[in-house]
C-alpha positions in Angstrom: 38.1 10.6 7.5 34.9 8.9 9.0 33.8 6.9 6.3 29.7 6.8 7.1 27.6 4.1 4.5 25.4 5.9 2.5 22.9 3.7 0.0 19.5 4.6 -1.9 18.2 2.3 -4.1 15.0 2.6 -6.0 13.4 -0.9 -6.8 10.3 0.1 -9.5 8.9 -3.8 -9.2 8.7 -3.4 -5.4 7.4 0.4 -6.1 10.0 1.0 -3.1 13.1 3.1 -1.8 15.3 2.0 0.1 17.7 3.9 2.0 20.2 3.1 4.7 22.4 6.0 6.1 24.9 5.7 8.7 25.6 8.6 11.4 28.6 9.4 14.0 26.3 10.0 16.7 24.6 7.8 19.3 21.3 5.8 18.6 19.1 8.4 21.4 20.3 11.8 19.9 19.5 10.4 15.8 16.2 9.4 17.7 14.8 12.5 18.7 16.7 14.0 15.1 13.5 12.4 13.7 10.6 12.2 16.2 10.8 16.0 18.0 9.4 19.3 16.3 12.0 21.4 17.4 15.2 19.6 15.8 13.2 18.1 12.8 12.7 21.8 11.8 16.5 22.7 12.0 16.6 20.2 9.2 14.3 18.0 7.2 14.6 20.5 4.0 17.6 20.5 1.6 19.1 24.1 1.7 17.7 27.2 1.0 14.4 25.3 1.7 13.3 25.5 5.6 10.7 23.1 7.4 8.2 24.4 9.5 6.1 22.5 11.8 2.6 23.4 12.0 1.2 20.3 14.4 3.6 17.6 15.8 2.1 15.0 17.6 4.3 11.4 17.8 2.1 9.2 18.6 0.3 5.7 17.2 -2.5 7.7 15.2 -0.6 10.9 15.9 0.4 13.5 13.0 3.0 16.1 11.6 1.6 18.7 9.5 4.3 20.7 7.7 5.3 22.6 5.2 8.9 22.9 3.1 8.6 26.3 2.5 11.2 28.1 -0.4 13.4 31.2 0.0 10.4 33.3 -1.7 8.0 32.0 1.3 5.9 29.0 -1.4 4.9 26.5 1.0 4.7 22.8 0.3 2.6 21.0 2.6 3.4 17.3 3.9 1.3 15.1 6.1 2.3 12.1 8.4 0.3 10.0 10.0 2.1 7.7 12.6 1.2 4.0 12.6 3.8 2.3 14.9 6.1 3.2 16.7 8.7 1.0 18.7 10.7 3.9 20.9 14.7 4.2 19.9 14.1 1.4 17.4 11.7 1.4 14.6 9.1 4.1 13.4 6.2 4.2 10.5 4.2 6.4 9.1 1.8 6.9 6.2 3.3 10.2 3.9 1.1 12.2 1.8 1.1 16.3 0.4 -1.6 18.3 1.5 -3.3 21.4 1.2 -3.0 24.5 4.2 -5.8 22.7 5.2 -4.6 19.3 5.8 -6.5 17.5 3.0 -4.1 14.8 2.0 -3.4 14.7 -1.8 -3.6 10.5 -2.1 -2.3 8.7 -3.0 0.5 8.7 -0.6 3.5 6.4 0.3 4.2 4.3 3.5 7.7 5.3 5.2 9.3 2.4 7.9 12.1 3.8 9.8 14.3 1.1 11.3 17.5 2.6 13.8 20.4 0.6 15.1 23.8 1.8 17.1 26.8 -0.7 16.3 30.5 0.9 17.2 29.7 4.4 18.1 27.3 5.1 14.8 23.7 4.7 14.5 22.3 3.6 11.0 18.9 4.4 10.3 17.2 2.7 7.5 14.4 3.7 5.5 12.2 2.1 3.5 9.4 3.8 1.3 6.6 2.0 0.0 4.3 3.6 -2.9 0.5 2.2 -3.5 1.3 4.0 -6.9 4.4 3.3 -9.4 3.4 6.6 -11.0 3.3 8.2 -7.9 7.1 6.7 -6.9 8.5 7.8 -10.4 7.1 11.0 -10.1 8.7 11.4 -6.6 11.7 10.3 -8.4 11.8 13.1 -11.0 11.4 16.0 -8.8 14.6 15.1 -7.7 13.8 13.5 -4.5 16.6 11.6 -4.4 19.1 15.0 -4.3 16.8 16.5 -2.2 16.7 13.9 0.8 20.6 13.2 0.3 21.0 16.7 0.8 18.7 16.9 3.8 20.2 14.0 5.6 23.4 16.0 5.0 22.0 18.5 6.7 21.0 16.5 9.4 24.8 15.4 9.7 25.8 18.8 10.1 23.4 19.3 13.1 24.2 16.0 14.8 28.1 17.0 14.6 27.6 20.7 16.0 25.0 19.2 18.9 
């Protein structure tokens, strides 16, 4: 079996998360896993929730607008606004829910996504940075860690039938 490293760690003094996940797949196809509309959608929601893409632009000062939506059609909506991005190596971007309307519920969290290929895998590290403890343990409650482990599973299913 292909043993891939998994870690999350929550650090409540550095009101951070930090997650490092390790895929069998090369560095340009986990790349565009996480900066293109059309194979974000296929996964960033743990199962039976789907993501839907309203407006997808990834760019310095660029946005996603999108919802999670349930199996009963709720819609959650989540906005990013890109601040950096170094192509095939590093990404970051300010995370906040949101209204239909995009109207950003704040205070939101600051996501750096950092992706290296060593050996045939690419790891892809994430760290998430919250102005707000409050807001982090709250994150932390609804079961965000489960959620995102389940999603990245997802996205390991995807990579392996692509």
């Amino acid at each position: 079996m292909n043993h891939l490293l998994f870690d999350f760690t929550v650090d409540k003094a550095a009101k951070s998360v930090f997650i490092t996940r390790e895929f069998a797949a090369d560095l340009s196809l986990v790349w565009d896993a996480f900066t293109k509309q059309e194979i974000l959608d296929q996964w960033w929601a743990p199962k039976p929730w789907t993501s839907k893409t309203k407006v997808m632009d990834f760019t310095v000062g660029g946005k996603r607008f999108y919802a999670m939506v349930s199996p009963e059609g709720h819609m959650t909506w989540s906005l990013q606004k890109y601040t950096s991005i170094t192509p095939k190596t590093n990404f970051k971007y300010l995370s906040a829910f949101a209204d239909a309307d995009e109207n950003p519920n704040l205070p939101g969290s600051d996501w750096d996504y950092s992706f290296g290929e060593e050996n045939g895998k690419t790891k892809v590290s994430i760290v998430i940075y919250n102005d707000s403890l409050e807001r982090m343990e709250k994150m932390i409650e609804m079961g965000f860690k489960e959620g995102f482990t389940a999603t990245l599973d997802e996205l390991d299913h995807l990579l392996a039938s692509l």
